[in-house]
VEXKEKE-938381 format. One record per residue (C-alpha): x, y, z negated; residue in three letters. Coordinates in steps of 0.001 Angstrom, whole numbers, plus 500000, padded with zeros to 6 digits. Layout:
residues N
XYZAla ...
This chain:
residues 703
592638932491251454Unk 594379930584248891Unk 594993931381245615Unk 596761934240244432Unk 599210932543242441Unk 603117932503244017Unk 603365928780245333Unk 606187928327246890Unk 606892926478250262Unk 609556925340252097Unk 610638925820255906Unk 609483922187256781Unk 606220922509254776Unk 605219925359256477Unk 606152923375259975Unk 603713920651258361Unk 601244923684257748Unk 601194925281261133Unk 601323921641262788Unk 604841922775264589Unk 608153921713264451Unk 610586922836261615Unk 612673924116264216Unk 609387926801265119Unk 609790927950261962Unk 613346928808261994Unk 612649930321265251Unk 609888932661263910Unk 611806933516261109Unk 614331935024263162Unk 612257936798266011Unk 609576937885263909Unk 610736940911261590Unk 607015940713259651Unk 608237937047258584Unk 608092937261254711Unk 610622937526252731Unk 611903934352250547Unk 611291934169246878Unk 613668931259245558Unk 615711928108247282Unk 618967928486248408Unk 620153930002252203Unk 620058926198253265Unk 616182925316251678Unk 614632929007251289Unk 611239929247249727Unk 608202931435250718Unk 604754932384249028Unk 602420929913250555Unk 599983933291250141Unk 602217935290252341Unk 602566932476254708Unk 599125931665254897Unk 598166935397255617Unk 601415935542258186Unk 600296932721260357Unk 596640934046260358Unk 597903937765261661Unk 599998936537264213Unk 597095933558265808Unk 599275930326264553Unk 597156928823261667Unk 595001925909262988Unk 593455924809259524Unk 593451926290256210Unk 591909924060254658Unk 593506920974255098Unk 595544918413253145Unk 598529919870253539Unk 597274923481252001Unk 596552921276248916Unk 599693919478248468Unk 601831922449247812Unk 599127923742245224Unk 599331920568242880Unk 603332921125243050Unk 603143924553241596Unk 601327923241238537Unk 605038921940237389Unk 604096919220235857Unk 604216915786236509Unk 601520914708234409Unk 599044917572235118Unk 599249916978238745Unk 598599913230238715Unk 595566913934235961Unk 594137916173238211Unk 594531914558241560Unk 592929911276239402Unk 590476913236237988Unk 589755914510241869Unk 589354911282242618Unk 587218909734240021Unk 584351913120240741Unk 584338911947244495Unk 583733908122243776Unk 581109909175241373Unk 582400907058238937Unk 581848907808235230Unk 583992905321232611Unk 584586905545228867Unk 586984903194227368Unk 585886900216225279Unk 585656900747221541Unk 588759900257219741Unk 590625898850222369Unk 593148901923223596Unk 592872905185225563Unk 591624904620228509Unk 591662907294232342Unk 588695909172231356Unk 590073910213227843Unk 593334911903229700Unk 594053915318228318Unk 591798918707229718Unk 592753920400232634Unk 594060923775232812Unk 592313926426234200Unk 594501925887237754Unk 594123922497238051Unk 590673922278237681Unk 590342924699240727Unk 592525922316242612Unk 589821919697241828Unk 587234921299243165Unk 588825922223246228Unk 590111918013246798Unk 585804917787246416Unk 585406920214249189Unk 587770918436250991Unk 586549914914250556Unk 583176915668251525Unk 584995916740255062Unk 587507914415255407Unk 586426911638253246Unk 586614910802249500Unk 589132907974249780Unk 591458909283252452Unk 591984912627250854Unk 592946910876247273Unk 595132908266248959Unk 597053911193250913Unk 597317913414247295Unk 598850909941246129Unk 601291909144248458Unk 602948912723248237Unk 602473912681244596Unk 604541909270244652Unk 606892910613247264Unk 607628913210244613Unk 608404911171242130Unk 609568907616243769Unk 612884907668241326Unk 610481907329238439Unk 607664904474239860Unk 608329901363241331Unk 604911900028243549Unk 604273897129245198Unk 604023898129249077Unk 600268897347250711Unk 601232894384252537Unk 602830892150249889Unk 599898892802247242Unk 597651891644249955Unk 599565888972250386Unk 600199888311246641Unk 596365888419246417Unk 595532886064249720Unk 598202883401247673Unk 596590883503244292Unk 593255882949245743Unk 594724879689248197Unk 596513877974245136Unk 593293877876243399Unk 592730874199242575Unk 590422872314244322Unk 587081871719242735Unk 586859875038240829Unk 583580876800241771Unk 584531879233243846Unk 580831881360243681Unk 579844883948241560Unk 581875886585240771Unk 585910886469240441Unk 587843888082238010Unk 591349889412238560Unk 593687890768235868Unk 596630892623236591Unk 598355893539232885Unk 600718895832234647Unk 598711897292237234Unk 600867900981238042Unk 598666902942240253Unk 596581900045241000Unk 598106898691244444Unk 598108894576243331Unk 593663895036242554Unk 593142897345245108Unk 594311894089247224Unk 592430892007245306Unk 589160894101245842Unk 589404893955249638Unk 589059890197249724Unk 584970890355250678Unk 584676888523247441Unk 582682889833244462Unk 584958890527242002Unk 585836892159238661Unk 589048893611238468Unk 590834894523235327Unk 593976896316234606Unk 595994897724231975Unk 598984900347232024Unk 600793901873230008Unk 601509904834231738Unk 598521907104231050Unk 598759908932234833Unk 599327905796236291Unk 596406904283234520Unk 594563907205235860Unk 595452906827239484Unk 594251903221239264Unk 591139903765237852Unk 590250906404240969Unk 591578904178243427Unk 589661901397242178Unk 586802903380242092Unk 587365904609245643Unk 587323901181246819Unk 584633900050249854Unk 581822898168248533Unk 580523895907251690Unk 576670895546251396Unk 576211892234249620Unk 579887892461247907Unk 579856893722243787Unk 583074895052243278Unk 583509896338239730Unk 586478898001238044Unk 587784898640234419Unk 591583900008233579Unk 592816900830230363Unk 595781902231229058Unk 597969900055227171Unk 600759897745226373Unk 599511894282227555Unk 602319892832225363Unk 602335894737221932Unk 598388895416222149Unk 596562894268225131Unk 593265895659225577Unk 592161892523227521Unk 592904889668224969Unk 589594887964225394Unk 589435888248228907Unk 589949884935230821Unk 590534885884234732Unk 590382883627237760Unk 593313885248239433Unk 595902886983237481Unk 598604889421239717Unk 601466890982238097Unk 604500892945239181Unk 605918893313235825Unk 608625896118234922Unk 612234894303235310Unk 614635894511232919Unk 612789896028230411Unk 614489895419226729Unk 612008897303224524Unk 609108894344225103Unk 608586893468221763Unk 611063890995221047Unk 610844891203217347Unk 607391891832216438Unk 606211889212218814Unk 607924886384217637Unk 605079884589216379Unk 602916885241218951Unk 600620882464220311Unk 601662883134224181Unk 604586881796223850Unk 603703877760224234Unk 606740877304226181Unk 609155878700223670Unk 610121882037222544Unk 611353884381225383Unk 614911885613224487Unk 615581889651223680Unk 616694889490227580Unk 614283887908229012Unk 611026889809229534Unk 609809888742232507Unk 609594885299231055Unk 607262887299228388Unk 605230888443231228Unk 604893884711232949Unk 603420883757229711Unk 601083886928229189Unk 599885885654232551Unk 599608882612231598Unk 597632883018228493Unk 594864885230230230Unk 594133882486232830Unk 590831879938232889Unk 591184876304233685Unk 591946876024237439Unk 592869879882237528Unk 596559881365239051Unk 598801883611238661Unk 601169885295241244Unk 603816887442239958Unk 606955888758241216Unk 610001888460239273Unk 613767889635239908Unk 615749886587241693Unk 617779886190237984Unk 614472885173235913Unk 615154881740238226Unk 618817881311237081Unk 619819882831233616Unk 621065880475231587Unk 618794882062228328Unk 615276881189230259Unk 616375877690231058Unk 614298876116227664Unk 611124877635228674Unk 611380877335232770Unk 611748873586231850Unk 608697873281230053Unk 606694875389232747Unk 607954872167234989Unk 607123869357233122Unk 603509870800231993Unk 603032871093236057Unk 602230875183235463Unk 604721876592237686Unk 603738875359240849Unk 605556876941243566Unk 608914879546243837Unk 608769881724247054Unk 612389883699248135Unk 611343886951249702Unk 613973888228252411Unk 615187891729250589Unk 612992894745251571Unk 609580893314250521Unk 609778895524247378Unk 612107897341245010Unk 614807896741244103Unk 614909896789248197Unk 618276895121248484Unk 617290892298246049Unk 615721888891247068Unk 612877888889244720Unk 610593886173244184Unk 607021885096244068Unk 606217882515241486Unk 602856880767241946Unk 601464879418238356Unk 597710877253238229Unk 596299875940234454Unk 594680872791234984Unk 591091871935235606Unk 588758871687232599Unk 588584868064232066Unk 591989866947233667Unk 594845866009231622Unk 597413868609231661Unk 600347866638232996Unk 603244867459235185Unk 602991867023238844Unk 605960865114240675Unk 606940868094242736Unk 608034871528242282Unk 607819873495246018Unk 610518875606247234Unk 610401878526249882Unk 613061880560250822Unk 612412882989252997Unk 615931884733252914Unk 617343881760254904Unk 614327881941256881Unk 614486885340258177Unk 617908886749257732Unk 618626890740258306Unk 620723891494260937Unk 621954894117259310Unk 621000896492256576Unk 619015898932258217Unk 616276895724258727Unk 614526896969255384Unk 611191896809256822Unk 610299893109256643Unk 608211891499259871Unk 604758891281257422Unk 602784889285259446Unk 605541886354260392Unk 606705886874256550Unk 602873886485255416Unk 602527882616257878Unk 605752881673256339Unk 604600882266253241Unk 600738881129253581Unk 602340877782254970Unk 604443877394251999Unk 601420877603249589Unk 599002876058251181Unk 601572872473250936Unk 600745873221247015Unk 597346871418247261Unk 598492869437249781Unk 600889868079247218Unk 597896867811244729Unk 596218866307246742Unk 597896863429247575Unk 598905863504244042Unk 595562862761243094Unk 594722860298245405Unk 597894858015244742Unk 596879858135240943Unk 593132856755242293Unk 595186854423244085Unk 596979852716241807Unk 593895852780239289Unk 592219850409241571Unk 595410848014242146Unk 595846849432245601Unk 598885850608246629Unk 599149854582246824Unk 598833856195250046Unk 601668857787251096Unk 600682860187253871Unk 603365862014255927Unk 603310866071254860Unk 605392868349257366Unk 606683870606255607Unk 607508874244257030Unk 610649875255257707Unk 613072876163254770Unk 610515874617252422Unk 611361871808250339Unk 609292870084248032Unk 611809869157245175Unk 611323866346242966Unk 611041867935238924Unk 613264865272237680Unk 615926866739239825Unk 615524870100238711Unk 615656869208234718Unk 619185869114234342Unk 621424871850232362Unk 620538874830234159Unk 617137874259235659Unk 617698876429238226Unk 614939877148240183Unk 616508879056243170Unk 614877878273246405Unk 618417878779248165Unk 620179875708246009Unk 617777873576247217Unk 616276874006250542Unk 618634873276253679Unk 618383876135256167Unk 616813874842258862Unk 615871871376258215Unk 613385871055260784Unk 614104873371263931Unk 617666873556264402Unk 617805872568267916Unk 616104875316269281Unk 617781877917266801Unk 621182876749268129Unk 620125876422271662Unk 618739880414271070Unk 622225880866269904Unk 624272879382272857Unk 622345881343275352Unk 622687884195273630Unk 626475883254273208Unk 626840883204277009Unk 624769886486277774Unk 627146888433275551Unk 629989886013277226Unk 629041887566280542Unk 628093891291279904Unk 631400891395278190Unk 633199889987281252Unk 631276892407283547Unk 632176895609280972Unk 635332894582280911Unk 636082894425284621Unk 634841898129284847Unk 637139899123282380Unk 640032897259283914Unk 640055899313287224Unk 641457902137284852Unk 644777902862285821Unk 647522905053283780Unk 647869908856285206Unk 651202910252286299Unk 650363913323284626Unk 651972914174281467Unk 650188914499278216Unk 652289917276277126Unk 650995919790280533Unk 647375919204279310Unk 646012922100277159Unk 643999921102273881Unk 641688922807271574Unk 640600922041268048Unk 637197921006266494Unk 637374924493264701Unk 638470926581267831Unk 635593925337269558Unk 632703926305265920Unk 634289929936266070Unk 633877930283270181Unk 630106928571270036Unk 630456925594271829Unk 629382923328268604Unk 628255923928265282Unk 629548921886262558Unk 627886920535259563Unk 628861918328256605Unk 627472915826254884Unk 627080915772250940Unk 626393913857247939Unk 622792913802247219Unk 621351914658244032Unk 621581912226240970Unk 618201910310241309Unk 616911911242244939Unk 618731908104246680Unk 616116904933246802Unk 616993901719247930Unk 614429900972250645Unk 611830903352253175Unk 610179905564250718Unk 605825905041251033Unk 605870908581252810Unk 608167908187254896Unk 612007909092255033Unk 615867908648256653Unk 618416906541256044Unk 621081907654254151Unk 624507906783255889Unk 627962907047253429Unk 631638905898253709Unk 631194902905251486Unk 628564902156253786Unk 630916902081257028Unk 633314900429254754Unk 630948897910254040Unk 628820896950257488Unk 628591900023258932Unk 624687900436258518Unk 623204902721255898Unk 621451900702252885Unk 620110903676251347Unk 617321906148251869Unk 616361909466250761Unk 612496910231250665Unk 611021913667253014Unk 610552915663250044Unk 613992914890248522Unk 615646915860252228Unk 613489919017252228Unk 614394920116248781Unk 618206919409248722Unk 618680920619252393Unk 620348917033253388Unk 622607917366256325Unk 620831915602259171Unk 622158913811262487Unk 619533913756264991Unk 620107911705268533Unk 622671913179270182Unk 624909914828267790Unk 628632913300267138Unk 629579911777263727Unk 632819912142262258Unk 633765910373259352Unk 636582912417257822Unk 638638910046255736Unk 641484908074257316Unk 640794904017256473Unk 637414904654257650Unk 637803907205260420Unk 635342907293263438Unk 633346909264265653Unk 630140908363267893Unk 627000909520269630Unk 624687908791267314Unk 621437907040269422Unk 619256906209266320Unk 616526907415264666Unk 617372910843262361Unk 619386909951259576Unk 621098912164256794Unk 624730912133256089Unk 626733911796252935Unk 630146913513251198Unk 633049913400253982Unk 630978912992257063Unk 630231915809259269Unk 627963916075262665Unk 628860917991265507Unk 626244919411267476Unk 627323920124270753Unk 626114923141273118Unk 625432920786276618Unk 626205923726279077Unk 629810923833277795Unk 630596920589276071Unk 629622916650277037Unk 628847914594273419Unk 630536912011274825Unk 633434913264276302Unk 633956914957272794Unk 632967911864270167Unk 635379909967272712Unk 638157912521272474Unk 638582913185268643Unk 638077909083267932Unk 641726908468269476Unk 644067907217266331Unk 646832909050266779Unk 643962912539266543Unk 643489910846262768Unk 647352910789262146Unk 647734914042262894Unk 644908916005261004Unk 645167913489257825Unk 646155914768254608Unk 648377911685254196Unk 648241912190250302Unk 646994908599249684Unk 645350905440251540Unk 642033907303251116Unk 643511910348252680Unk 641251912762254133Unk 641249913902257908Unk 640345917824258158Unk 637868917750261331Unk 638533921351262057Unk 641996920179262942Unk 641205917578264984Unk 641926918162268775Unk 640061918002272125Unk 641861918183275918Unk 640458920878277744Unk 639042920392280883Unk 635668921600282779Unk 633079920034282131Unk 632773918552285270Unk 635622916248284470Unk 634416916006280913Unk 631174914245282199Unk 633594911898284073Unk 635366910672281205Unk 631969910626279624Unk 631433907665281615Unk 633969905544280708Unk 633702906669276920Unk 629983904907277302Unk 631649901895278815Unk 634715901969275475Unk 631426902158273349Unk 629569899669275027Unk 632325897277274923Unk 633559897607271213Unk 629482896651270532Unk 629387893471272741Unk 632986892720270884Unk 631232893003267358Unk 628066891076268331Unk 629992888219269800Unk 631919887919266512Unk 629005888066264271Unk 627163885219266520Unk 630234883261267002Unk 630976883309263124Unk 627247882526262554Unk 627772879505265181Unk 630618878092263386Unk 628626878458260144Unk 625427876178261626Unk 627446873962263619Unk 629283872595260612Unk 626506872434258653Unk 624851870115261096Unk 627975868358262022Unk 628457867758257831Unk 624789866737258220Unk 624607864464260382Unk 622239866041262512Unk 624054866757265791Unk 625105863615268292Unk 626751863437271280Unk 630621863356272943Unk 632416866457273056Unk 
């Protein structure tokens, strides 16, 4: 049995508990008059005693496991706070590593001086040991994480698994050539969050020594654990060391010199230090302005590097462009630091509609001048792989990750013929000049040309979208021209065999959208505004739905916003599932459709319509209330953003026999307004990339 205390739970988390659907619940709820009572929420998002619950579904033969991760999750929420429940989870995951840091002297708080536990939450921690020694120390602290996270996404930014691996495999490739690459490396991340960018580094199978500082105490916390928690191949030394900290102000690392240095600084970030830092000794490449931090962090980076070391970090697409950074981007060109600017398509991270970038830095080699190279390279991934449309937030990882490996690994290619055309010409032969085929939407850019007034560094102003590989992109594009060509001919043809009836409109009995609630053929439900804070602007880490609104449809039509499982839980989001209509009830944007996608939750002035099948075809009905002149008529008509009252709007009535007949050519209307858009889309894209060659040069041949 759990503990006595009143934890509450909600109707999905007790689905999650049970291992049912949330639906079950509901359904238990009403059948079963022993169901207990709730004791907060709303009607919509009741809450129960997890207690009660737990002693409900034992009585009645439906609890599978009470002593799973799920049972523990809603225990760490009751402790309220935010703080508390990440210490303790940490502090969970620190005793199951059977790791046991102190700080160093003098040089900041560090994990293992976070404040004592309460009497609660240390219970909590030893029932995450119990756990861990059943389901595994890392596993259970990486699940407490992610829901701890989930709760509180508005308030961290990470950097999702795949890019810090990825951020991690490129720091170790741009290495320079000739740098002993035995022993032990160390990495430095001076803004390491909950530790994501050096847990990456630490699965490399190299030995290395990872160190990190945040300034977030909890979030120092988590990273210590997690670093802690990390494998340790036979054969592989993997050792850890966070402190809390500000790396700028006060870094606890000053006389650290890493190998690899990975950052993901915070963007945007005002309060850096500006004024008592203007002296400092990190800034050899000039002073970064008051709005300009991320600059700071480049040169942080910069400063804790060896000869030969690198330094990955990911910057907002601006850092590339503003016109107050252009003094000391200039200098990181012509002292050959800055070695390559990567364009990730938006999704990779957050901001998750943003193109950020990855900007590779290397110090030279002990014992090499520390002069410019000729070249700066550019990637640009946006161009490379471009989002059909906004719900593509996931990026494709492992085709982003060649791109990208490609891209980097020209870098020392570049050196090295660098360095062999300086050998060269020291001997009075003439340099080698050896052919380098370059990737796709990679350019490597002369520095001259990039030190003019703006030294803009934007891989999209200087690599040509498909420089090498046009011809098959285009031919891809005409056959997929004439496949839409031809399914739109045959979809057309089907509809043309529809002839006008003789029957008058006026004869044919209608109902209304509200007629049909009250007698139980649908049940209505509308949309809302979610709560300030709870809308994110990619997949949350555990999982989520898309968050359709009107500006959306306005927009593209997709949703470009998400709201996390908890948030949907706790706000009692409307959701459409597969199968229910959508009606979007204000006039410029007015619609309705099936919807055929994955769940997704709906915002103010949309509604969904679930239908009941035995007396109503979706179809027939999202078909039916679509029809403009349905709009004119149930519109407010007050402005052009007039509102259309969807219990007004009307459907014929007709058996549903006949209903399921018209369903069929309201699939065929649907199918043909989509092959309508697509064509336009690729035929506008077309246009786009035949000019461009044309302007190019690049296409021959007689028309």
């Amino acid at each position: 049995m759990t503990s006595s205390r009143a934890v509450p739970v909600t109707l999905a988390e007790i689905a999650r508990l049970a291992g049912v659907g949330r639906a079950a619940v509901s359904n238990w709820r009403r059948r079963h008059e022993s169901f207990p009572e709730r004791i907060g929420g709303t009607d919509v998002s009741p809450q129960f005693a997890l207690a009660e619950i737990e002693t409900w579904l034992r009585d009645n033969n439906k609890l599978k496991n009470a002593a799973g991760r799920e049972w523990l999750w809603p225990q760490f929420e009751a402790l309220g706070s935010r703080d508390e429940t990440g210490f303790a989870i940490a502090a969970a995951g620190r005793l199951m590593s059977g790791a046991k840091r102190q700080p160093k002297a003098g040089v900041g708080v560090g994990p293992a001086d976070s404040p004592s536990l309460s009497g609660p939450a240390q219970e909590l921690v030893g029932k995450v040991l119990e756990l861990g020694q059943r389901e595994g120390p890392a596993e259970t602290f990486e699940f407490l994480l992610r829901r701890w996270l989930d709760v509180n996404v508005r308030q961290i930014s990470t950097t999702p698994e795949p890019l810090a691996a990825l951020m991690a495999d490129l720091a170790l490739r741009a290495r320079a050539e000739g740098v002993d690459r035995g022993g032990v490396l160390t990495v430095l991340d001076p803004a390491c969050g909950t530790g994501h960018l050096l847990a990456a580094a630490g699965s490399m199978n190299f030995p290395v020594s990872l160190a990190g500082c945040e300034i977030d105490p909890v979030l120092a916390a988590f990273a210590d654990a997690r670093l802690a928690l990390l494998p340790r191949p036979a054969g592989v030394d993997v050792a850890s060391h966070v402190e809390t900290g500000d790396s700028l102000r006060a870094d606890p690392f000053a006389d650290v010199r890493a190998d690899m240095v990975l950052c993901n600084p915070p963007f945007n970030e005002r309060d850096w230090g500006y004024e008592e830092l203007a002296t400092d000794a990190r800034w050899a490449h000039g002073m970064p302005p008051r709005t300009e931090p991320e600059l700071a962090w480049v040169q942080h980076c910069l400063a804790r590097l060896r000869p030969g070391g690198t330094a990955v970090v990911l910057l907002p697409p601006a850092v590339a462009n503003r016109k107050a950074g252009r003094r000391i981007r200039g200098s990181l060109l012509r002292t050959g630091l800055l070695r390559a600017v990567v364009a990730l398509p938006p999704g990779c991270a957050p901001p998750h509609s943003v193109s950020l970038q990855l900007w590779v830095l290397r110090m030279p080699v002990a014992g090499q001048p520390a002069q410019g190279t000729d070249e700066l390279l550019l990637a640009d991934g946006v161009s490379r792989f471009p989002r059909a449309s906004a719900r593509d937030s996931v990026p494709d990882w492992d085709a982003l990750g060649a791109f990208v490996r490609s891209a980097i690994d020209a870098v020392n290619t570049t050196v090295g013929r660098e360095e062999a055309d300086k050998r060269g010409s020291g001997n009075g032969r003439k340099p080698a000049q050896p052919e380098r085929a370059l990737p796709e939407c990679v350019a490597a850019v002369p520095v001259i040309d990039l030190l003019d007034d703006e030294v803009d560094l934007t891989p999209g102003r200087h690599v040509t979208p498909g420089s090498s590989g046009d011809g098959p992109r285009l031919a891809d594009s005409w056959g997929e021209f004439g496949r839409l060509v031809a399914e739109l001919g045959d979809t057309g043809r089907r509809l043309a065999v529809l002839g006008l009836s003789d029957d008058e409109a006026g004869a044919q009995p209608t109902t209304t959208v509200g007629e049909l609630a009250r007698a139980g053929a649908l049940t209505l439900r509308s949309g809302q505004q979610p709560s300030d804070g709870t809308i994110c602007e990619g997949r949350p880490e555990g999982g989520g739905v898309s968050l359709l609104t009107v500006p959306d449809l306005l927009l593209d039509g997709e949703p470009h916003n998400w709201l996390s499982t908890a948030d949907t839980e706790a706000t009692g989001a409307v959701i459409a599932e597969p199968g229910d209509v959508v009606v979007v009830g204000v006039a410029r944007a007015f619609s309705a459709w099936v919807h055929q996608g994955p769940s997704m939750a709906l915002g103010p002035q949309l509604h969904a319509l679930r239908v009941h099948p035995d007396q109503l075809d979706a179809w027939f009905l999202a078909g039916s209330l679509r029809a403009p002149a349905n709009a004119r008529q149930a519109g407010t008509h007050a402005s052009s953003s007039s509102r259309v009252d969807v219990r007004k709007l009307q459907v014929r009535q007709v058996p549903l026999t006949e209903q399921q007949q018209y369903s069929e050519a309201f699939k065929q209307v649907a199918v043909f307004e989509k092959l309508v858009a697509r064509l336009s889309r690729l035929g506008t894209g077309l246009v786009r990339d035949l000019s461009d060659e044309l302007a190019a040069g690049r296409l021959s041949g007689k028309v």
